[in-house]
C-alpha positions in Angstrom: 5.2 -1.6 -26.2 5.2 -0.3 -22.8 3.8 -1.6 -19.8 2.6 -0.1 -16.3 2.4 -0.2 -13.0 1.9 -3.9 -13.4 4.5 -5.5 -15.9 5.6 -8.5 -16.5 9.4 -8.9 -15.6 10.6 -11.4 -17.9 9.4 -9.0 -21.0 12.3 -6.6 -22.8 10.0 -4.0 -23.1 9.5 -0.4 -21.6 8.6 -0.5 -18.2 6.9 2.8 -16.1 6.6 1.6 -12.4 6.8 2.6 -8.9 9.5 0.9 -6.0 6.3 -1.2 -4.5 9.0 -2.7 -2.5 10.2 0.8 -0.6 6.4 2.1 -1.0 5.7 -0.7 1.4 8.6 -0.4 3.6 7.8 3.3 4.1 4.8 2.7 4.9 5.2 0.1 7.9 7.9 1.7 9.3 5.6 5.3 9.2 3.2 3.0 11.6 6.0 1.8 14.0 7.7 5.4 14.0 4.0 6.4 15.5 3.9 3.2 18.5 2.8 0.5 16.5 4.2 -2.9 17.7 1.6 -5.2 16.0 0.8 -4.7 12.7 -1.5 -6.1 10.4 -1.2 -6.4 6.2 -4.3 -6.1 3.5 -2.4 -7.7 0.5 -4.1 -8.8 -3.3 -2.7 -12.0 -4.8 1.1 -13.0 -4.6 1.3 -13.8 -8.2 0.8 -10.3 -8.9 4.1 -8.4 -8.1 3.3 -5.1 -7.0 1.3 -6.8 -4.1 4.3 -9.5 -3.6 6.7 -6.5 -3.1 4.6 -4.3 -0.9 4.3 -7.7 1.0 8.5 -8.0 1.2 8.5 -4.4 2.3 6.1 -4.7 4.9 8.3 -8.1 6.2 11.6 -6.5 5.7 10.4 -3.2 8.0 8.9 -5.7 10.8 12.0 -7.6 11.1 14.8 -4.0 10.5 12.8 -3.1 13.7 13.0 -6.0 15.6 9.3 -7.2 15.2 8.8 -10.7 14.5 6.3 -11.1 11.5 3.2 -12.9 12.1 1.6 -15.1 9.9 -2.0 -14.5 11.3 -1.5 -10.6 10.7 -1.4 -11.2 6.5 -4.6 -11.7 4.8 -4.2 -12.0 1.0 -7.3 -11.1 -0.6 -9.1 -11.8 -4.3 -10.0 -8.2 -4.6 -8.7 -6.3 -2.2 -12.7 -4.9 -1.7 -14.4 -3.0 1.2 -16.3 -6.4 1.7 -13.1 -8.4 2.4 -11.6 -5.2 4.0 -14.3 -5.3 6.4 -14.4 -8.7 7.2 -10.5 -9.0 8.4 -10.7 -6.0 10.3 -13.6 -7.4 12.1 -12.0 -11.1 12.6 -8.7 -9.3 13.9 -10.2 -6.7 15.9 -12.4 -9.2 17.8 -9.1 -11.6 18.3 -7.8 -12.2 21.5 -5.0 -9.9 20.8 -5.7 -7.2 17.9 -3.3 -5.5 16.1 -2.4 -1.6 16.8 -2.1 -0.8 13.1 -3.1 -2.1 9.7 -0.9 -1.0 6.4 -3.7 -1.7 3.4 -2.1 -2.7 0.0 -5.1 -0.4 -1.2 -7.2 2.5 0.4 -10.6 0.6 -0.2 -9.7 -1.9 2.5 -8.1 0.8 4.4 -11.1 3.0 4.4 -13.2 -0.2 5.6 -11.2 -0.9 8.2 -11.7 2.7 9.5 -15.3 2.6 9.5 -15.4 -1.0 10.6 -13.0 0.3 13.7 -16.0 3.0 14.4 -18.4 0.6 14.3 -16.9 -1.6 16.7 -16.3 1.8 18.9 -12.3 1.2 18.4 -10.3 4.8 18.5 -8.5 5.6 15.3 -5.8 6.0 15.3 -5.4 6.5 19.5 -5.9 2.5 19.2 -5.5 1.2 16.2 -3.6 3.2 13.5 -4.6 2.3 9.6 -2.5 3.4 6.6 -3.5 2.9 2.7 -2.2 2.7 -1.1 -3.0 5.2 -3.8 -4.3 8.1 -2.3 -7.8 7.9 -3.9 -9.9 11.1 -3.6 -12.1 9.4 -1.1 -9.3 9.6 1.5 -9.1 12.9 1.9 -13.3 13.3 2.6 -13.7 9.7 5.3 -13.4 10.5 8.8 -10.9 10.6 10.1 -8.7 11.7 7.0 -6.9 8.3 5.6 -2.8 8.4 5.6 -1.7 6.7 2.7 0.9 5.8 0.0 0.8 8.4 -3.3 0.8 6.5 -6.1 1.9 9.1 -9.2 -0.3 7.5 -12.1 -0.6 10.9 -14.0 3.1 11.1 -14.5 3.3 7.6 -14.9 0.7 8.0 -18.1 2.5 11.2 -19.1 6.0 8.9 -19.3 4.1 5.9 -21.1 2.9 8.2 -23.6 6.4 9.9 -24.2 8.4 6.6 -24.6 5.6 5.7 -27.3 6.1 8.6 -29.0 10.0 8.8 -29.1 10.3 5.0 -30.1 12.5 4.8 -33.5 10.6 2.0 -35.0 13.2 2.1 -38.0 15.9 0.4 -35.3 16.5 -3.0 -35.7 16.4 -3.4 -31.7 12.7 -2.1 -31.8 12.1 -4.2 -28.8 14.1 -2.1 -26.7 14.2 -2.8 -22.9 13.9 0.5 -20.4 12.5 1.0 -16.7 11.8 3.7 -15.6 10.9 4.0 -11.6 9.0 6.9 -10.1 9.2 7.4 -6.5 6.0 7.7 -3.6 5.6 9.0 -0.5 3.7 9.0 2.3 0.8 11.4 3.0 0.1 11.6 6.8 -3.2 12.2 7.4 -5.6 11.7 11.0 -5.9 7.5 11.0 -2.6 7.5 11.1 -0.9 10.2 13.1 -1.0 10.2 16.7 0.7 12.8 17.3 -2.5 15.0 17.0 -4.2 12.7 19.5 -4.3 14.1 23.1 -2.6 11.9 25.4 
């Protein structure tokens, strides 16, 4: 048996996953690197663990740069949809004191945080800077271009289907216990990178 991307830890099994924990680290610390002092967090549900350690990563890069996390500035969300994207970009964005960058634990949320920004006439990324998670196709074609996490699910599959295919079923440990962890990185693109914005 061999789980992905979202496994269950207490499970001797083969498991194919990325480090949520650093993909979420890099990615906050990308939006402090470019200004960013007060940053807001899209999350899905804690009980699922690639959102709980994106969440610890997030946390853990706030505080290694002297930033004090922020309760208000984390909104866990069912779905993680463009409908509850847009309505927590809205509610922060029309706070007293708005945050200057948003890391999105998906790039749905991240993409409607970008066009709710435009709406509201709000500069991306000049004044509020918006990162996402996955790297779906639609981040390349919304304007401006979303900077977000890669998420390698193709090699991923290609490993799933490899261990599958190499198990010796004739071993008495058939349940044999294996993790495998594939690295991300960040993709700079426009809502993100400041340095292209005249000053």
């Amino acid at each position: 048996m061999v789980f992905v991307d979202r496994v269950p830890e207490r499970f001797n099994s083969y498991h194919v996953v990325i480090d949520n924990y650093a993909a979420g680290y890099n990615a906050t610390e990308h939006l402090i690197k470019q200004g960013c002092r007060r940053i807001a967090h899209f999350t899905g549900a804690q009980h699922i663990n690639v959102y709980q350690k994106r969440r610890m990563g997030y946390l853990d890069a706030l505080r290694d740069y002297a930033i004090t996390p922020e309760e208000e500035l984390v909104f866990v969300m069912n779905t993680l949809s463009a409908k509850e994207g847009k309505k927590a970009t809205k509610l922060l964005l029309k706070s007293s004191n708005p945050p200057d960058g948003i890391f999105c634990a998906n790039d749905t949320t991240a993409i409607s945080a970008i066009l709710c920004a435009k709406k509201m006439e709000i500069n991306v990324p000049k004044e509020l800077a918006i990162i996402g998670f996955n790297d779906d196709p639609i981040s390349r074609i919304i304007e401006p271009s979303l900077s977000t996490v890669s998420h390698p699910a193709l090699k991923m599959g290609e490993i799933s289907a490899k261990r599958i295919l190499e198990h010796d079923h004739s071993k008495a440990d058939a349940y044999m216990s294996e993790i495998t962890i594939l690295n991300t990185e960040i993709i700079v693109r426009n809502s993100s990178n400041r340095n292209l914005v005249p000053k």
